[in-house]
C-alpha positions as CSV (number, residue, x, y, z in Angstrom):
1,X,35.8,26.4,-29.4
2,X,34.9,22.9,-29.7
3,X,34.1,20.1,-26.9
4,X,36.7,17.6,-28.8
5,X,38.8,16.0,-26.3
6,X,39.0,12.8,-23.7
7,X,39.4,12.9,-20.0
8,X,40.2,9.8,-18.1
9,X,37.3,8.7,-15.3
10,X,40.2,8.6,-12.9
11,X,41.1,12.1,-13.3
12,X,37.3,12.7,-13.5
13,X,36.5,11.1,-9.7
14,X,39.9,13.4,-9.0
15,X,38.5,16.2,-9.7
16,X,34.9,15.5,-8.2
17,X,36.6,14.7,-4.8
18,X,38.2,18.0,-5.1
19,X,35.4,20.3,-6.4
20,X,32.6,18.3,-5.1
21,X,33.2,17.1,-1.6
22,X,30.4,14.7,-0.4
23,X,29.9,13.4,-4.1
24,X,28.5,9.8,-4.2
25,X,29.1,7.5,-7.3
26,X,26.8,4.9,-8.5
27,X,28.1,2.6,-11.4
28,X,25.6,1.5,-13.7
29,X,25.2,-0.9,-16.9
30,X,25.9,1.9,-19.5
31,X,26.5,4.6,-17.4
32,X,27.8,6.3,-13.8
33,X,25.2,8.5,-11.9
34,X,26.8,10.9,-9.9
35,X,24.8,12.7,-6.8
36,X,25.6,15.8,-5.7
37,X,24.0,19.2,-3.7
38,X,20.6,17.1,-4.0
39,X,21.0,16.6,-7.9
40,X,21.5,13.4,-9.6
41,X,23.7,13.5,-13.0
42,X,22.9,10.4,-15.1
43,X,24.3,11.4,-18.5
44,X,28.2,10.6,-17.5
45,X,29.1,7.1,-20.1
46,X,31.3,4.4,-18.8
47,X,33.7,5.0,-21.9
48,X,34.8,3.1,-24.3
49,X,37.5,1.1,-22.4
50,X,35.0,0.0,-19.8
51,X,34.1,1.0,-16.4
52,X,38.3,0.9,-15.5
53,X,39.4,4.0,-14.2
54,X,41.6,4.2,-17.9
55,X,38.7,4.6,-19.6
56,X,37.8,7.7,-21.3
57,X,34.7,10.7,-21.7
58,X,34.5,13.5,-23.5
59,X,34.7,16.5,-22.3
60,X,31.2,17.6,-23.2
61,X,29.6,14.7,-20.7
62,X,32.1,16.3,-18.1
63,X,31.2,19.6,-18.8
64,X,27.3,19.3,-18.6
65,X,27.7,17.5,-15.3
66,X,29.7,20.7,-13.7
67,X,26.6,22.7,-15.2
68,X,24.2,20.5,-13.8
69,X,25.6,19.0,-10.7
70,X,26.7,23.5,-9.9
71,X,30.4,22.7,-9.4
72,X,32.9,25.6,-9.6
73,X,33.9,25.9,-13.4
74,X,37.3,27.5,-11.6
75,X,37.8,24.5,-9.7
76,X,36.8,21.9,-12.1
77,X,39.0,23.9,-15.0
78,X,41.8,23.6,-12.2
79,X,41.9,20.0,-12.1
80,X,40.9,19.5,-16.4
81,X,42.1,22.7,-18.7
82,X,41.0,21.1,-21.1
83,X,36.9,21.9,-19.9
84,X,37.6,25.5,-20.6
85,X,34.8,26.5,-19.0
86,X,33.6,30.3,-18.9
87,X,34.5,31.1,-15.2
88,X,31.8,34.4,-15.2
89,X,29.0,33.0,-16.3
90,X,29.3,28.7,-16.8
91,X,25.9,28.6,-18.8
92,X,27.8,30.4,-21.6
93,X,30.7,28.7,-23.4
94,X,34.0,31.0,-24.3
């Protein structure tokens, strides 16, 4: 399975507050760092619409923050199905 898709950044933060309590959100020029558990994720675009919360990533920037930042793949596949990310093991991709 592919890692075709676009997830709004509003559903994004959503899911963050959810899965990853005590986030914190820097917006930069190009791109958002988000800090979480002592890590920093800088790889997450503003989209193509802009920094808007209707802009749009996809999914494979979302899904190698999860990886990185150690957020639950169950949780964060809660709140975006369309991640499908491998619950057992969330190095490996189903």
């Amino acid at each position: 399975m592919g890692t075709r898709g676009l997830v709004r950044l509003k559903a994004i933060f959503e899911m963050l507050k959810d899965c990853a309590p005590g986030y914190a959100h820097k917006e930069k020029e190009h791109r958002h760092w988000i800090m979480y558990g002592g890590k920093t994720f800088r790889g997450l675009p503003k989209g193509k619409h802009g920094s808007g919360s209707r802009a749009e990533i996809e999914i494979g920037h979302i899904k190698d923050m999860v990886k990185h930042l150690g957020i639950s793949p169950k949780c964060a596949n809660a709140h975006l199905p369309l991640l499908q990310l491998n619950e057992e093991n969330p190095q490996c991709r189903p």
